[in-house]
DRENLUMZA-545346 format. One record per residue (C-alpha): x, y, z. Coordinates in steps of 0.5 Angstrom, whole numbers. Layout:
<nodes>
> px:py:pz
> X:Y:Z
...
</nodes>
This chain:
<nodes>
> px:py:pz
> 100:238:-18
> 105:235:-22
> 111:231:-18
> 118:229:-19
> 122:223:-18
> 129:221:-19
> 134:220:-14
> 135:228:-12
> 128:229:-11
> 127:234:-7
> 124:230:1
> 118:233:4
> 118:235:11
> 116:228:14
> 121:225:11
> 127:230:14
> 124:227:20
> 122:230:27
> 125:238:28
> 130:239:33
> 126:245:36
> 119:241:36
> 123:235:40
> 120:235:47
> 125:233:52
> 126:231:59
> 132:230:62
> 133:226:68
> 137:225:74
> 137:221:80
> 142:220:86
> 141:213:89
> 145:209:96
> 150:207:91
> 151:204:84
> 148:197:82
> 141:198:80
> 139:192:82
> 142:191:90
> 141:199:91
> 135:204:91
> 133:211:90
> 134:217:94
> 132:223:89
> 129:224:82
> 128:231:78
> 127:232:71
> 126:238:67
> 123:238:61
> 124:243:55
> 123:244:47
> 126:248:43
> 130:252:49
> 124:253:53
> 123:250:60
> 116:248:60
> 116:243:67
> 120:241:73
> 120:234:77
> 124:234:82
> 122:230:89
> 127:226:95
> 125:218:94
> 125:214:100
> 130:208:99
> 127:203:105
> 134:202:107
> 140:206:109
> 144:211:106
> 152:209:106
> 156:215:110
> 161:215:104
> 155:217:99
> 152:222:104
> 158:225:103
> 158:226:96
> 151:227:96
> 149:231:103
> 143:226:102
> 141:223:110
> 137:218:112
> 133:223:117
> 132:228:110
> 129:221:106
> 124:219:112
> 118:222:112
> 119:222:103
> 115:218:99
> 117:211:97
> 118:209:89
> 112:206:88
> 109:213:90
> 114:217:85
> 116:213:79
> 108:213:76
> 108:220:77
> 116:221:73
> 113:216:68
> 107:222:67
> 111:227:67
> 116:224:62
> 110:220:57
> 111:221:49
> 118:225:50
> 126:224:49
> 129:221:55
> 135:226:56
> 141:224:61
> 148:225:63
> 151:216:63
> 143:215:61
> 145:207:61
> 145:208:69
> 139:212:70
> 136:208:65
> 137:202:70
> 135:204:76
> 128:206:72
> 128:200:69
> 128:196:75
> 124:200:79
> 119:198:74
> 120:191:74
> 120:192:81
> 113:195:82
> 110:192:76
> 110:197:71
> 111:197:64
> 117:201:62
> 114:205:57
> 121:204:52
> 123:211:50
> 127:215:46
> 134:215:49
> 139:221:49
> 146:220:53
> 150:226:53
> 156:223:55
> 156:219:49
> 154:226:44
> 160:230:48
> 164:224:45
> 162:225:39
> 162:233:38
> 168:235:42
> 175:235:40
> 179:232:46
> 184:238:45
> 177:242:48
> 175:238:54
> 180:233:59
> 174:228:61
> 167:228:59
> 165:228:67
> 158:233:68
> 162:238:72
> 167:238:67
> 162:239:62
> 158:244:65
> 165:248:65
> 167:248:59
> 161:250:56
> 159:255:60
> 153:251:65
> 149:256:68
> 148:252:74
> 153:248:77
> 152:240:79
> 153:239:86
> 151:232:86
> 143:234:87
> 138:232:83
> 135:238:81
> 141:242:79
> 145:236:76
> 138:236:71
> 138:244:70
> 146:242:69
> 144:237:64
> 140:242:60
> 145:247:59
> 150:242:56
> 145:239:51
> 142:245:49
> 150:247:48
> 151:240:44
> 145:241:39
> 149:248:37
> 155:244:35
> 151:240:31
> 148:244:27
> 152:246:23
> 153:239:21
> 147:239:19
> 144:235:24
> 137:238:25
> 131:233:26
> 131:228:32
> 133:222:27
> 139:226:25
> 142:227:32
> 140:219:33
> 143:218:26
> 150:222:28
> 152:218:34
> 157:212:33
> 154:205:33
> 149:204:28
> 150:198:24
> 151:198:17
> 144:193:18
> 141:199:21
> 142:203:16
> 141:200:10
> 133:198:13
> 132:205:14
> 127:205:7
> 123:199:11
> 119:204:15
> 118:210:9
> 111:207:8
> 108:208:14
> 104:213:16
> 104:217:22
> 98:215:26
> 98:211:33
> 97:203:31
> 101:197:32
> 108:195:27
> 111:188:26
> 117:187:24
> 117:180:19
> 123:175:17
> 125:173:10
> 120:167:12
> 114:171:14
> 115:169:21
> 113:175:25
> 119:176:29
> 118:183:34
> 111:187:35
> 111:193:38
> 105:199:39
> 107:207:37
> 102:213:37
> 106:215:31
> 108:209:27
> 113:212:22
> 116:215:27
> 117:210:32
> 119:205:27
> 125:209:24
> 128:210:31
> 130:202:30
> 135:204:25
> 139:209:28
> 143:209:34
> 137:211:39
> 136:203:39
> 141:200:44
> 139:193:45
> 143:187:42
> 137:183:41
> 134:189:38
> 139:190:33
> 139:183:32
> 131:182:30
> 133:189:25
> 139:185:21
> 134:179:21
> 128:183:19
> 125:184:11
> 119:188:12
> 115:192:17
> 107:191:16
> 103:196:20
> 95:196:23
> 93:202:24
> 88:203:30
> 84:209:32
> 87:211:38
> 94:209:43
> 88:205:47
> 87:200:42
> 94:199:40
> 97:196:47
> 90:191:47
> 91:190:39
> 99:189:41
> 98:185:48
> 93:180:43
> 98:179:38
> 104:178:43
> 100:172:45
> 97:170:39
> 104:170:35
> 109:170:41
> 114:173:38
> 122:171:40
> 124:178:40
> 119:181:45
> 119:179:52
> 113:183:55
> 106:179:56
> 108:174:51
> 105:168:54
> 98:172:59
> 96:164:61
> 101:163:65
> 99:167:71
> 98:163:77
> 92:164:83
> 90:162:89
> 83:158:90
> 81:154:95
> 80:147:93
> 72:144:93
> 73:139:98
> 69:139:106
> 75:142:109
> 77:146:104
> 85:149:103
> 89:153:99
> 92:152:93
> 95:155:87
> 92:153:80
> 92:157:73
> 85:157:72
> 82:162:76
> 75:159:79
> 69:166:82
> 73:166:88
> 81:166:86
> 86:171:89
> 91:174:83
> 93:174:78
> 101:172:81
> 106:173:75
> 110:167:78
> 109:161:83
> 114:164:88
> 109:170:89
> 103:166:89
> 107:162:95
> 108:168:99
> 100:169:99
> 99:163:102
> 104:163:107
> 102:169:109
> 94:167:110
> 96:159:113
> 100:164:118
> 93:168:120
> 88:162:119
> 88:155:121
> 87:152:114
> 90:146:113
> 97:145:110
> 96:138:108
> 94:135:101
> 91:130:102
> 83:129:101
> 80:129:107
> 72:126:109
> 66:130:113
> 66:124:117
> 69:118:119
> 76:120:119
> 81:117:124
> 89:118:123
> 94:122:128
> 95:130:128
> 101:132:125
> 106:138:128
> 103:143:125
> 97:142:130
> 102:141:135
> 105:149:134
> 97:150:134
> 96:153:127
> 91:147:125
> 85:145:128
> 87:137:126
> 81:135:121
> 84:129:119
> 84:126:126
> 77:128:128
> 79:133:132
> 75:139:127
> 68:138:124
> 66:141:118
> 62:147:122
> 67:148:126
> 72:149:120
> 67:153:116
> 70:159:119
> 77:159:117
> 74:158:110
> 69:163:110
> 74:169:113
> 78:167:106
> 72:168:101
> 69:175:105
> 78:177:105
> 79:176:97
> 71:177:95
> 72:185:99
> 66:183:104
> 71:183:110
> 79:185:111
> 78:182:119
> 84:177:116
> 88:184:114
> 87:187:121
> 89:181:124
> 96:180:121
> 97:188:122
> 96:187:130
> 101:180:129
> 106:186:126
> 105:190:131
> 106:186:136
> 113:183:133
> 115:191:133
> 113:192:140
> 118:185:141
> 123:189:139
> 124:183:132
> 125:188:128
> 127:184:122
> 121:179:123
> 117:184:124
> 120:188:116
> 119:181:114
> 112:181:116
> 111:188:113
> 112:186:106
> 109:180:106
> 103:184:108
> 104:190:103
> 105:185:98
> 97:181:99
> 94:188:101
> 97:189:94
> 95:184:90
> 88:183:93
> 88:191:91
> 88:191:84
> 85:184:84
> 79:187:86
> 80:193:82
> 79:190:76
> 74:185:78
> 70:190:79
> 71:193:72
> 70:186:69
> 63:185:72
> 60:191:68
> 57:188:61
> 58:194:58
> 62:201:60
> 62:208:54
> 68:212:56
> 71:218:51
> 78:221:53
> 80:228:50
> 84:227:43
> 89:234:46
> 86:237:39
> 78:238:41
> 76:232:39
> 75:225:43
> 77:218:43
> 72:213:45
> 73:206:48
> 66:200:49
> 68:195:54
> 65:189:55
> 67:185:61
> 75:188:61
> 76:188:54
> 76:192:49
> 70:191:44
> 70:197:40
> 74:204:39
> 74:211:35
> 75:217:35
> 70:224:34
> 75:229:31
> 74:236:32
> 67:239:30
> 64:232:30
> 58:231:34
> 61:224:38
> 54:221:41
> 53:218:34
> 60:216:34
> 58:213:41
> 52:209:38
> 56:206:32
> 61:203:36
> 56:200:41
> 52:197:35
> 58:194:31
> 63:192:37
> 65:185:39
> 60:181:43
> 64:178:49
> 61:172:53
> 63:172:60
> 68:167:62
> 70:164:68
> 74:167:74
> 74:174:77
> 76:178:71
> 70:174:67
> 76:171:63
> 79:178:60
> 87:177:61
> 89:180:66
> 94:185:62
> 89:187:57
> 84:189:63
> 89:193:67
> 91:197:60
> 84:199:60
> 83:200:67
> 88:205:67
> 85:208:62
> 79:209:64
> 82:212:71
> 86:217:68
> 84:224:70
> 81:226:63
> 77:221:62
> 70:221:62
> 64:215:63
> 59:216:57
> 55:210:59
> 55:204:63
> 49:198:64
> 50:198:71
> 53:202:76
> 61:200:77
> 62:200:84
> 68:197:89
> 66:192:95
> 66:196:101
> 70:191:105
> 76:191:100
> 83:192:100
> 83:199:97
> 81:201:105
> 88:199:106
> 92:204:101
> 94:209:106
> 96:204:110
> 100:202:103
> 104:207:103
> 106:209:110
> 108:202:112
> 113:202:105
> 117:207:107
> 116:206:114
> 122:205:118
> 120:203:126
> 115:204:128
> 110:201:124
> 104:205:122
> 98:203:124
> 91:202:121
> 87:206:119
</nodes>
């Protein structure tokens, strides 16, 4: 086949780029208490997703905010307290939007404010903003409407001039269907344009830096296919990784205007050159890419560049042991804790339901004399230091910690519930909210905790998860991590695939702590993985079993008592 070159050459399909009419997009909306995303929180999210001017889906759902909605806001909105009370909280709903809007454009009218409030509820429950592709309509109506043909670019005004079918109330569900009739009004404007793939929509909005521009060829070489990008400066130094199911695509996007963030601009005018490592499947580039961010520790990125900075909880290995906060995990360690701050709030917590020892000093199983202090005045210390508590008797405290993080027993659960009880039943409201959120935040982490040490005493599991085009992508984890993947396309009989891969994958030698030594990120990254609704177990060495006595009995609980008001919810 004979080829052409030369600066008119003809451009193949992939390089005009991702057609507008293949382009699925979700258009979001949400009404909240007020306007600053981190002081005020969500009462409704909807979203519609569409493609080529077809809806293929709806989400819409009220949101729980935990607090009070304001009348001036109730107002706009006709949103109340009584409609939010029995809906479900964040935690609850923002896993289920960021499904229904995984791998599409992210569409909203003033998106910098949706954006913000998802953002922080991300960052709030410990979720991983999955970054994508965002479209403003506000900032397309600037850019394609005449100001003769609109007075302001409000999304009623919007909807008016362009003839919305529906109407936008201020309600979630109709503001988003609004939406989708403005955009798909806008996308006509520009076509004749020549506007015609996502990168030219991206591309004809205002802000993109001449820097941006000219780096565009960067990214010509890649190829569509999941893995990991890593963008180098003029001396090599790797200046920002990221991970795509499609590389070339997902790179491209850097030097257009979908890419708003100005540290991100600036690690585009320093960068040289775009290298790539082409991964099996999306599975393997997040662990490829959690690797590289800690191995490299790019000063652009600022997720997981540093995973040994994870704090725990252990009790120390002394007579009288007591809790302390370490970085290194042992067997029994509760954790891991983003930061010390959160680690300090589990100790109070279980200091307030025990009577472990608060002091630091080393004490000996015998011949101790001293004064007890006036934590054992207030009768939360049984004074070991003064003689008053022997070993055996001391024992139990212990004992009651390691049954609680090991899933053995949750007794220290139910005890701090009965004390929340109590503190409700007194009519201390605040105490008792204060002591509800401390309890959810342990039963939380002793959850996931226990969730992914389980995972990570299995020497060997074999999972495949359907490709979406008949053939199947195959993971091999050892302990927690990723020791080997592929892929059986279509056709393909998988299971010599499967014995493949367990013959060439990485021998992993369990190492200390709960999770074996795995990161926490890279073992959560596969845990979600492995429990998506599709995937499906090939082999395992052993069976992969949670202690009957952990902290998911509480997960109900979990949900109710965050978007309890009073009373609080029992347990079950």
């Amino acid at each position: 086949m004979a080829g052409t070159s030369g600066e008119h050459a003809q451009l193949s399909f992939d390089e005009l780029g991702q057609p507008l009419h293949e382009v699925t997009f979700v258009v979001v909306d949400l009404e909240t208490t007020g306007g600053k995303s981190g002081q005020d929180a969500v009462t409704e999210i909807a979203a519609v997703k569409v493609r080529g001017g077809d809806t293929l889906g709806e989400f819409s759902t009220l949101v729980d905010p935990g607090r009070t909605i304001p009348p001036a806001v109730v107002s706009i909105t006709g949103i109340t307290d009584a409609m939010v009370a029995e809906a479900p909280p964040l935690d609850s709903v923002l896993p289920s939007f960021l499904e229904f809007s995984r791998g599409c454009v992210l569409v909203a009218h003033n998106a910098p404010f949706d954006t913000a409030f998802l953002r922080a509820g991300c960052a709030q429950l410990g979720l991983e903003w999955p970054k994508p592709t965002v479209l403003c309509t506000v900032r397309l109506a600037r850019r394609v409407l005449p100001s003769d043909e609109t007075p302001d670019h409000k999304l009623a005004t919007l909807a008016r001039v362009l003839h919305a079918r529906t109407a936008p109330v201020h309600r979630a569900l109709d503001d988003a269907r609004a939406t989708v009739d403005v955009l798909h009004a806008l996308l006509e404007r520009v076509g004749p344009l020549g506007v015609h793939s996502l990168e030219d929509l991206l591309d004809h909005l205002p802000d993109v830096s001449p820097q941006q521009r000219r780096k565009r060829h960067l990214a010509d070489d890649l190829p569509n296919v999941p893995g990991v990008y890593l963008f180098r400066g003029s001396n090599d130094e790797i200046l920002y990784i990221g991970t795509a199911s499609d590389l070339r695509r997902r790179v491209r996007q850097y030097f257009t205007a979908g890419e708003r963030r100005r540290r991100i601009k600036e690690m585009v005018a320093l960068c040289e050159r775009v290298e790539h490592i082409e991964c099996s499947h999306p599975l393997e580039a997040e662990v490829r890419e959690l690797r590289l961010l800690g191995a490299h520790q790019p000063r652009y990125n600022r997720r997981s560049r540093f995973p040994q900075r994870a704090w725990w909880v252990v009790l120390t290995d002394e007579p009288f042991p007591r809790l302390s906060m370490v970085r290194t995990p042992r067997r029994e360690a509760l954790g891991p804790f983003r930061s010390r701050r959160n680690a300090t709030k589990a100790v109070e917590i279980l200091q307030s339901a025990t009577s472990l020892r608060r002091c630091t000093e080393r004490i000996p199983a015998r011949n101790r004399r001293g004064r007890p202090c006036a934590v054992y005045e207030l009768g939360h210390c049984g004074a070991p230091c003064a003689g008053y508590q022997d070993v055996e008797e001391y024992a139990p405290q212990v004992s009651s910690v390691r049954d609680l993080v090991a899933g053995r027993d949750d007794a220290l659960l139910r005890r701090l519930h009965t004390e929340l009880v109590r503190l409700s039943g007194d009519q201390r409201f605040e105490d008792a909210a204060a002591q509800r959120d401390q309890l959810a935040a342990l039963v939380r982490t002793l959850d996931r905790g226990q969730r992914l040490s389980a995972l990570a005493a299995l020497p060997e599991l074999v999972a495949a998860r359907p490709d979406g085009s008949g053939g199947w992508h195959i993971a091999v984890v050892r302990h927690g991590r990723l020791a080997a993947a592929g892929t059986a396309r279509c056709g393909t009989p998988p299971m010599p695939i499967v014995d493949a891969l367990q013959t060439s994958a990485e021998t992993v030698v369990p190492g200390p702590g709960p999770l074996c030594g795995a990161p926490a990120d890279e073992i959560h990254i596969v845990y979600r993985w492995l429990t998506a609704g599709d995937t499906r177990m090939v082999r395992c060495s052993q069976p992969w079993t949670e202690p009957a006595g952990a902290a998911g009995s509480w997960r109900t609980w979990l949900e109710r008592a965050v978007s309890a008001r009073t009373p609080y919810p029992a347990a079950d």
